[in-house]
Every structure is written in C-alpha cells, then in structure tokens.
N, CA, C and O atoms as a GROMACS GRO file, in nm:
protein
  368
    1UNK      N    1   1.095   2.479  -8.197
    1UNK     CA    2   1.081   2.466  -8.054
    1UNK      C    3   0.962   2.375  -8.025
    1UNK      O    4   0.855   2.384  -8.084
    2UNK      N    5   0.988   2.290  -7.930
    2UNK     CA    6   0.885   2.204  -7.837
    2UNK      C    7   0.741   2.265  -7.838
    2UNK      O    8   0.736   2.386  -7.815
    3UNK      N    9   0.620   2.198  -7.861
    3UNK     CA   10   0.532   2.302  -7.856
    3UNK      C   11   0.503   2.290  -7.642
    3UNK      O   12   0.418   2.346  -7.574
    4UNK      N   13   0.564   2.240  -7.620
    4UNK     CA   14   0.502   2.200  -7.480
    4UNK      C   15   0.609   2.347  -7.390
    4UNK      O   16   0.577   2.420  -7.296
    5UNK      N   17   0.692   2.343  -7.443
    5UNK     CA   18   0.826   2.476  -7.365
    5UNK      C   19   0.754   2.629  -7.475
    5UNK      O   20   0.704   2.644  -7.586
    6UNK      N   21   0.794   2.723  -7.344
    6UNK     CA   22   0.751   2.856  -7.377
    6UNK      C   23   0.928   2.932  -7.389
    6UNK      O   24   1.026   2.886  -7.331
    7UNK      N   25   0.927   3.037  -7.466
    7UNK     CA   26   1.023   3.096  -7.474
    7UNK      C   27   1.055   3.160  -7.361
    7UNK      O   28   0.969   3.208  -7.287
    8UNK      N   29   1.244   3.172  -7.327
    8UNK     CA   30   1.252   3.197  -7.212
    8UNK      C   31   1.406   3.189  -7.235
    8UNK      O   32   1.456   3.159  -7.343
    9UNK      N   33   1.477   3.220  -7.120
    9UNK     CA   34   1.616   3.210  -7.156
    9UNK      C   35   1.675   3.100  -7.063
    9UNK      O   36   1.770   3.114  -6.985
   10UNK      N   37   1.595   2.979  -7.087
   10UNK     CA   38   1.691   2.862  -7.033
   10UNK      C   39   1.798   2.853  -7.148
   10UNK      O   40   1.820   2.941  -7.231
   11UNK      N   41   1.860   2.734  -7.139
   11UNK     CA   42   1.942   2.712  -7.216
   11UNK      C   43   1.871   2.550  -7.248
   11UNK      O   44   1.815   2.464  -7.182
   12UNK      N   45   1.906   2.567  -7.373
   12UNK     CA   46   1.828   2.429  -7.461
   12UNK      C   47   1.970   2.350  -7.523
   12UNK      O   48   2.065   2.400  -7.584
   13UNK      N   49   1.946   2.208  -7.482
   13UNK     CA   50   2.049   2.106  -7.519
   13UNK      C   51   2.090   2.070  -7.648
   13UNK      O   52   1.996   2.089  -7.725
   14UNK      N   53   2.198   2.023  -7.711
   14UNK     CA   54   2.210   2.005  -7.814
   14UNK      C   55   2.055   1.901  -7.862
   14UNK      O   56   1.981   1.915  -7.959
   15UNK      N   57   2.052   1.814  -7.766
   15UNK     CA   58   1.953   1.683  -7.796
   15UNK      C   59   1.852   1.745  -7.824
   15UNK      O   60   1.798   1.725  -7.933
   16UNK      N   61   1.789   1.856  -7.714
   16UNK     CA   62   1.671   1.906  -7.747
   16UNK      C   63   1.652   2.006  -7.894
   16UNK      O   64   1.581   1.950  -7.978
   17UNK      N   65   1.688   2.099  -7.922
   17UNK     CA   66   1.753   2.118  -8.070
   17UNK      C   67   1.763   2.056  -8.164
   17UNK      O   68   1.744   2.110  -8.273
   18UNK      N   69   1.781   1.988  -8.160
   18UNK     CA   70   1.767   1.820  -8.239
   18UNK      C   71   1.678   1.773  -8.285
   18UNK      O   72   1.658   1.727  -8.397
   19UNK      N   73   1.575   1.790  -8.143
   19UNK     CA   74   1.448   1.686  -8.129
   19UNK      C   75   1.354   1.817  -8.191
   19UNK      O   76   1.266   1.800  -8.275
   20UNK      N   77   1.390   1.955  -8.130
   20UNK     CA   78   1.272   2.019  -8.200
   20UNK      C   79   1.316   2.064  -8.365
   20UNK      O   80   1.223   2.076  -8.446
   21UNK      N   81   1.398   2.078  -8.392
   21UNK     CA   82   1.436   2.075  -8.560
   21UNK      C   83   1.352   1.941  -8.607
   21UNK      O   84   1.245   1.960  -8.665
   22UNK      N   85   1.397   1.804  -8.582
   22UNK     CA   86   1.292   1.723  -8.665
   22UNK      C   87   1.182   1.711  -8.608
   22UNK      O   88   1.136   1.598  -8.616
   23UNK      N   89   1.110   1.797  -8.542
   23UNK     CA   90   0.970   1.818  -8.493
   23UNK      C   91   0.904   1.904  -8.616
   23UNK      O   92   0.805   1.866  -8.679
   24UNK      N   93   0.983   2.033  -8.643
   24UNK     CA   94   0.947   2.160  -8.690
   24UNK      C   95   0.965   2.078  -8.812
   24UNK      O   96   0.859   2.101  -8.871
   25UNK      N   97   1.059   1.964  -8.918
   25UNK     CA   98   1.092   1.893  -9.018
   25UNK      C   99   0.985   1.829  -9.050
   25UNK      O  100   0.978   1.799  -9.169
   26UNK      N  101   0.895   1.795  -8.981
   26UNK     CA  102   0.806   1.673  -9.001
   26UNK      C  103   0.694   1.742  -9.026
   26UNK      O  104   0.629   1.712  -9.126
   27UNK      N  105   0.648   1.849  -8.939
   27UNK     CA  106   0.541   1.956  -8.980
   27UNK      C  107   0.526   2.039  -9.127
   27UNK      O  108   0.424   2.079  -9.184
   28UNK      N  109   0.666   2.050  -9.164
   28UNK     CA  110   0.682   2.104  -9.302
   28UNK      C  111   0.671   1.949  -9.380
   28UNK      O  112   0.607   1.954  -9.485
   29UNK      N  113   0.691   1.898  -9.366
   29UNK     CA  114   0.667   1.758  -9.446
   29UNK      C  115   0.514   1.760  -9.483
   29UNK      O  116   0.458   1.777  -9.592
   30UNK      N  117   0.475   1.741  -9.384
   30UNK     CA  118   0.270   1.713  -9.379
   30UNK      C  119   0.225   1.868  -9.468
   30UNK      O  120   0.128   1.867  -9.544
   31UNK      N  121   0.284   1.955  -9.453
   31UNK     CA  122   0.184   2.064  -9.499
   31UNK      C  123   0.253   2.058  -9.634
   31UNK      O  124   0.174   2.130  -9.696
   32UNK      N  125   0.335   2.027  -9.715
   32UNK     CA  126   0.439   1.987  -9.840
   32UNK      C  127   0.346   1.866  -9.900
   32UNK      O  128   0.299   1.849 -10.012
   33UNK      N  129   0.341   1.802  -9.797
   33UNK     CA  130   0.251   1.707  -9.879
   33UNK      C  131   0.090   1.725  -9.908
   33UNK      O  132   0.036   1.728 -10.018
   34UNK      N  133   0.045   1.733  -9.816
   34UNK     CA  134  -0.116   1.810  -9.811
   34UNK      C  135  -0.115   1.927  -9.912
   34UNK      O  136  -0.231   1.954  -9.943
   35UNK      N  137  -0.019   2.010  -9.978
   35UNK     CA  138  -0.030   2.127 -10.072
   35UNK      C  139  -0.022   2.050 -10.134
   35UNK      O  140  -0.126   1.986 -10.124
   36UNK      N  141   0.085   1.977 -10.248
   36UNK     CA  142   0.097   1.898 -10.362
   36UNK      C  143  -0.116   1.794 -10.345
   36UNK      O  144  -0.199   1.802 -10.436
   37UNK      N  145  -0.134   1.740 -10.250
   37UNK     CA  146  -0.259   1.680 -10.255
   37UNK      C  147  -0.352   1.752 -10.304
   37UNK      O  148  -0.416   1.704 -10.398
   38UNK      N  149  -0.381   1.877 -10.257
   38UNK     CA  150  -0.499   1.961 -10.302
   38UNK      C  151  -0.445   2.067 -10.412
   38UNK      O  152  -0.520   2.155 -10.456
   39UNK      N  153  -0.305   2.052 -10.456
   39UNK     CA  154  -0.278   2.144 -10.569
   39UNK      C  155  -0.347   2.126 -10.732
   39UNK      O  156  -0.327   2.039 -10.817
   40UNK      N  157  -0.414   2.214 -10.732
   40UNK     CA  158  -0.520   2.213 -10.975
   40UNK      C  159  -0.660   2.182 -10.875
   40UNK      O  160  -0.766   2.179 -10.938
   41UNK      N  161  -0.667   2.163 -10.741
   41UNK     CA  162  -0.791   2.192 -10.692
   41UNK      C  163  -0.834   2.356 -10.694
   41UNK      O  164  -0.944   2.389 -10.739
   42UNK      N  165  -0.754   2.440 -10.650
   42UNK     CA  166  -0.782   2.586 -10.652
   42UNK      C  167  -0.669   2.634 -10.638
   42UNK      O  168  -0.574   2.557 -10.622
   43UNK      N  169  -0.649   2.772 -10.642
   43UNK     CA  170  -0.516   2.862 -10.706
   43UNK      C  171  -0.422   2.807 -10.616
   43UNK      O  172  -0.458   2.752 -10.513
   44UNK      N  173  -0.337   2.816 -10.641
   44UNK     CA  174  -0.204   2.818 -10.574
   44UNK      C  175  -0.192   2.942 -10.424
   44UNK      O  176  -0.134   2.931 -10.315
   45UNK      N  177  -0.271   3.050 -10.480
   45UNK     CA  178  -0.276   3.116 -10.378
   45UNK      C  179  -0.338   3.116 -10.250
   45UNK      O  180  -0.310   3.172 -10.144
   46UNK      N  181  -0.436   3.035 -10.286
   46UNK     CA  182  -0.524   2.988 -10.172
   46UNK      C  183  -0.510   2.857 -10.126
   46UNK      O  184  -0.589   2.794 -10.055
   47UNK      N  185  -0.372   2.810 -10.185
   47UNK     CA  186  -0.365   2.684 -10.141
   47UNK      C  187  -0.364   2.651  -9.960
   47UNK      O  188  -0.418   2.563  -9.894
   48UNK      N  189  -0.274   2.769  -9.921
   48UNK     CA  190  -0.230   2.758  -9.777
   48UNK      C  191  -0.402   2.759  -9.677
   48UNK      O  192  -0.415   2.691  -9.575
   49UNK      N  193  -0.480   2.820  -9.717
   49UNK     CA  194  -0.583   2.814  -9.628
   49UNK      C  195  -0.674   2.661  -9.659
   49UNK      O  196  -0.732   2.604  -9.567
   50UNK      N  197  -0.674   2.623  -9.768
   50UNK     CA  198  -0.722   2.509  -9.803
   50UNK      C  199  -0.634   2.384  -9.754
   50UNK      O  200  -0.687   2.274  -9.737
   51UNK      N  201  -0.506   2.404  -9.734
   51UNK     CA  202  -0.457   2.302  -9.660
   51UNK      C  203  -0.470   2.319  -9.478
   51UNK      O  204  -0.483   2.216  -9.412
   52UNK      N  205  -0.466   2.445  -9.412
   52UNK     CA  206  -0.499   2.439  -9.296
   52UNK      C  207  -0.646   2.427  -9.217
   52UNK      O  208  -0.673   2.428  -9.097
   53UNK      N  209  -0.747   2.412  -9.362
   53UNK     CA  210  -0.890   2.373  -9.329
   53UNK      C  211  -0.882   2.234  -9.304
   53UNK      O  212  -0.944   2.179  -9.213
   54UNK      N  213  -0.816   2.184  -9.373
   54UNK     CA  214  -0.793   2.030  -9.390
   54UNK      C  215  -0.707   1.962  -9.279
   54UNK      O  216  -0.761   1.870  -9.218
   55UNK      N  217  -0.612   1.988  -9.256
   55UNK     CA  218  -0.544   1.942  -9.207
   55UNK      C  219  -0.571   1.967  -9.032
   55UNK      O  220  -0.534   1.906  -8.932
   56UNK      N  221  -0.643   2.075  -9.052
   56UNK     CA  222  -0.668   2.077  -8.856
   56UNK      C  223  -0.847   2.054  -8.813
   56UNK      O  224  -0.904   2.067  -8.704
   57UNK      N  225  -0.902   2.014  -8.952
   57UNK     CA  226  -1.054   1.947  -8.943
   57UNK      C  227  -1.164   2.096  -8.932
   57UNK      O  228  -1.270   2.079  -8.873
   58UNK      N  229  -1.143   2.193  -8.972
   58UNK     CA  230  -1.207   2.313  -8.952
   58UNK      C  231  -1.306   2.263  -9.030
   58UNK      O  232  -1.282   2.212  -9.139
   59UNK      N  233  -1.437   2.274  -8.978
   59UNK     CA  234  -1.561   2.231  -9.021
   59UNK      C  235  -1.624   2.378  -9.131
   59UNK      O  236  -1.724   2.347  -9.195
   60UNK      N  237  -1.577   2.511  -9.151
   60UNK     CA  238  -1.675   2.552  -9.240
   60UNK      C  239  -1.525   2.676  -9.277
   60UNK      O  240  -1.465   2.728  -9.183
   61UNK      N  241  -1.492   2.702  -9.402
   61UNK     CA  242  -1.394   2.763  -9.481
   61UNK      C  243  -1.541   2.862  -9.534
   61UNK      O  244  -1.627   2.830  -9.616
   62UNK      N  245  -1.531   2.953  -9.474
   62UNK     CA  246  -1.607   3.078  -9.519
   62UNK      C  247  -1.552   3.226  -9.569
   62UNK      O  248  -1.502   3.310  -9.494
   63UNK      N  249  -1.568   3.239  -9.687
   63UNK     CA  250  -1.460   3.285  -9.828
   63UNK      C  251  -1.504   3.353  -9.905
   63UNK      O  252  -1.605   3.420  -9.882
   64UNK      N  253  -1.444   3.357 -10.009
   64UNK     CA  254  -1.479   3.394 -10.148
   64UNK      C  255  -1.479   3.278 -10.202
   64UNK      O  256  -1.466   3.170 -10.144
   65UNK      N  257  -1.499   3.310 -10.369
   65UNK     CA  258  -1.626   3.203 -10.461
   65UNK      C  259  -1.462   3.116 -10.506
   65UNK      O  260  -1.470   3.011 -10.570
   66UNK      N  261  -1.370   3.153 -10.479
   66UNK     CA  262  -1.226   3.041 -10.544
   66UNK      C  263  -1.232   2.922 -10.491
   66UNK      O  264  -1.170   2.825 -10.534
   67UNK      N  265  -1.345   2.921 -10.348
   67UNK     CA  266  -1.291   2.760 -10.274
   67UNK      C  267  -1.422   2.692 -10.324
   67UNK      O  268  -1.440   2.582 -10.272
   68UNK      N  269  -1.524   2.733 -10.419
   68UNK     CA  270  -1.631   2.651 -10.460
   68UNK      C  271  -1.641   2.518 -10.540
   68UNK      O  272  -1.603   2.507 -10.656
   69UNK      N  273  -1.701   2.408 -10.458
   69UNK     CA  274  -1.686   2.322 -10.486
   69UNK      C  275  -1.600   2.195 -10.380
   69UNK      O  276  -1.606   2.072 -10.375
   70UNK      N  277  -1.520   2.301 -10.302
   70UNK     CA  278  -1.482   2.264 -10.149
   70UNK      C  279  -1.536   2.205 -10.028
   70UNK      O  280  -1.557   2.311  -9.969
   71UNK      N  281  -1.560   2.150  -9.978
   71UNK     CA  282  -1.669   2.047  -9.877
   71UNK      C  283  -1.726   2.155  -9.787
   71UNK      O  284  -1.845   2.180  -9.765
   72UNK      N  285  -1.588   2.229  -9.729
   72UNK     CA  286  -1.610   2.317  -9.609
   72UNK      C  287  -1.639   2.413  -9.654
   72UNK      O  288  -1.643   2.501  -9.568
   73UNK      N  289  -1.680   2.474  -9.825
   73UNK     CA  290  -1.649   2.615  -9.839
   73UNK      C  291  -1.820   2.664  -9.826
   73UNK      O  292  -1.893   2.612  -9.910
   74UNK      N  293  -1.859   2.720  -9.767
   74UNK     CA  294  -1.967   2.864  -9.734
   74UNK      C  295  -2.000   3.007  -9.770
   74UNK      O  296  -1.960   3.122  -9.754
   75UNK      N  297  -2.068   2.958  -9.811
   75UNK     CA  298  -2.049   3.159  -9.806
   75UNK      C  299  -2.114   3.226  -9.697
   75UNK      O  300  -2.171   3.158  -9.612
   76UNK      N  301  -2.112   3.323  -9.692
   76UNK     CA  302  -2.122   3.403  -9.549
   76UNK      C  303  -2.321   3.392  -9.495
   76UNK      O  304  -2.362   3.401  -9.379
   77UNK      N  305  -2.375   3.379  -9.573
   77UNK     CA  306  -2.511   3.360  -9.569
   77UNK      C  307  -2.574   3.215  -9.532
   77UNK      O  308  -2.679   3.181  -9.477
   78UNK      N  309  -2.462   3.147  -9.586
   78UNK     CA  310  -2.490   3.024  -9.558
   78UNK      C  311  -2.450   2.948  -9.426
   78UNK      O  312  -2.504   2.851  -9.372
   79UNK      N  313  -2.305   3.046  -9.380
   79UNK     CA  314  -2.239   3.026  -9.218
   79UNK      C  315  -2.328   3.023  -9.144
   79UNK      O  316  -2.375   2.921  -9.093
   80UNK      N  317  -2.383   3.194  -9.119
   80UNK     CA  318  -2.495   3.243  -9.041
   80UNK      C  319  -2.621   3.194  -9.025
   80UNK      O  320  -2.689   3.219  -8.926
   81UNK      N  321  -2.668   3.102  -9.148
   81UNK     CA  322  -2.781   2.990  -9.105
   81UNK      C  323  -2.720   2.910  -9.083
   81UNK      O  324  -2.780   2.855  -8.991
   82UNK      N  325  -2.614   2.843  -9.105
   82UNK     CA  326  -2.578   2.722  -9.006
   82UNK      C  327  -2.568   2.746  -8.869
   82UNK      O  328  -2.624   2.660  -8.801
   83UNK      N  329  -2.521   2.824  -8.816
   83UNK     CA  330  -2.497   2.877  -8.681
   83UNK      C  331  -2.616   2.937  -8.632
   83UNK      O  332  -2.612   3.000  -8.526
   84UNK      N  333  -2.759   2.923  -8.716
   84UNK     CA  334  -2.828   2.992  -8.669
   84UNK      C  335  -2.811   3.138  -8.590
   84UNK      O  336  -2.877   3.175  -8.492
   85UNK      N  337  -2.744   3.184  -8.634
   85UNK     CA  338  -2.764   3.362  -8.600
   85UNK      C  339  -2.836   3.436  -8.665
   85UNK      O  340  -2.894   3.389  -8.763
   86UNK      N  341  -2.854   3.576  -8.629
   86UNK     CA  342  -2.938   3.664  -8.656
   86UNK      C  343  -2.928   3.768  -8.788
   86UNK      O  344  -2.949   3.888  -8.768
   87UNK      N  345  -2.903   3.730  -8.895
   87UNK     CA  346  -2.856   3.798  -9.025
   87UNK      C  347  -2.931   3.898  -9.006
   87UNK      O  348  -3.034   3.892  -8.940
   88UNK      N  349  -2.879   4.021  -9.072
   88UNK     CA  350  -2.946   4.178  -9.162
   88UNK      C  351  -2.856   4.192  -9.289
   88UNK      O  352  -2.751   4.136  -9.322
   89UNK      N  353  -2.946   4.300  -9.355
   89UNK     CA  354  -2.875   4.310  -9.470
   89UNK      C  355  -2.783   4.405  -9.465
   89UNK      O  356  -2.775   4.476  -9.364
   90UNK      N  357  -2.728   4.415  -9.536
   90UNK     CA  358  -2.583   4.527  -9.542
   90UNK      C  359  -2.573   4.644  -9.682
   90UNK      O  360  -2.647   4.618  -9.778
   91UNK      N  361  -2.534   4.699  -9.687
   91UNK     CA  362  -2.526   4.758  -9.820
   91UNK      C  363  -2.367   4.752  -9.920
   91UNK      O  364  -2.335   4.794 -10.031
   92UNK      N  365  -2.284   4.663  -9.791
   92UNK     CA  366  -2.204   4.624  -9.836
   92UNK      C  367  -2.139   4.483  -9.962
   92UNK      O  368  -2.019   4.474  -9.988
   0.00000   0.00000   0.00000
C-alpha cells in the first residue's frame, strides 16, 4: 500500500495495486541488497538492525558487543555521554 493512503475501505484500482506492489517490490530490493552489502560484517542475525541503521541514517546503534567495530555502534555509557544525560550506576 501507498505510504501516502491510510487503510480504509475504499476500493483500490487495479492501477493502484500495481503501483503499490512495485512500490512494496523495490523496498524489498534495497533492503536484499543492503543485507548481502553488510553480510561476514556481523551475524546474520543482526543483520536486519544493521541494515535499518544504515539505510534510514540512524546516527547511534546502541547494543550489544556483536555490532563492534560498526560506525554507529555504542554502548550504553557511551550514548548517555553523547547525549549528555545524567548516568547512575545500576546493579544491573
């Protein structure tokens, strides 16, 4: 579906159907390709968050130690001084 139309019970055209299938086609394309790009970078399992850091410009991937070595990756100590907030310790 169109990202611009909200669900609803119009009735949608063959054309439009059409147009949003190779909309939704092209989006799976880019994220197909962007996985194979960053794939033997880090697990396979974490591939999906490492491609949606990337691909939508998210400036800080704050994680566990699998995305190290990652541009955006942080660890949680390191977020909180970037953002300058107010850390305590935890016993967690």
């Amino acid at each position: 579906m169109g990202k611009d139309r909200k669900i609803s019970e119009e009735k949608i055209t063959p054309e439009q159907l059409v147009n949003d299938l190779e909309m939704l086609e092209d989006e799976i394309k880019v994220f197909i390709d962007t996985s194979v790009k960053y794939r033997g970078l880090i697990k396979d399992k974490d591939l999906e968050q490492r491609v949606v850091v990337k691909e939508f410009g998210i400036k800080y991937l704050v994680y566990d130690r699998h995305f190290e070595g990652i541009e955006e990756y942080r660890t949680s100590r390191e977020f909180v001084l970037a953002m300058e907030l107010e850390a305590f310790e935890s016993d967690y």
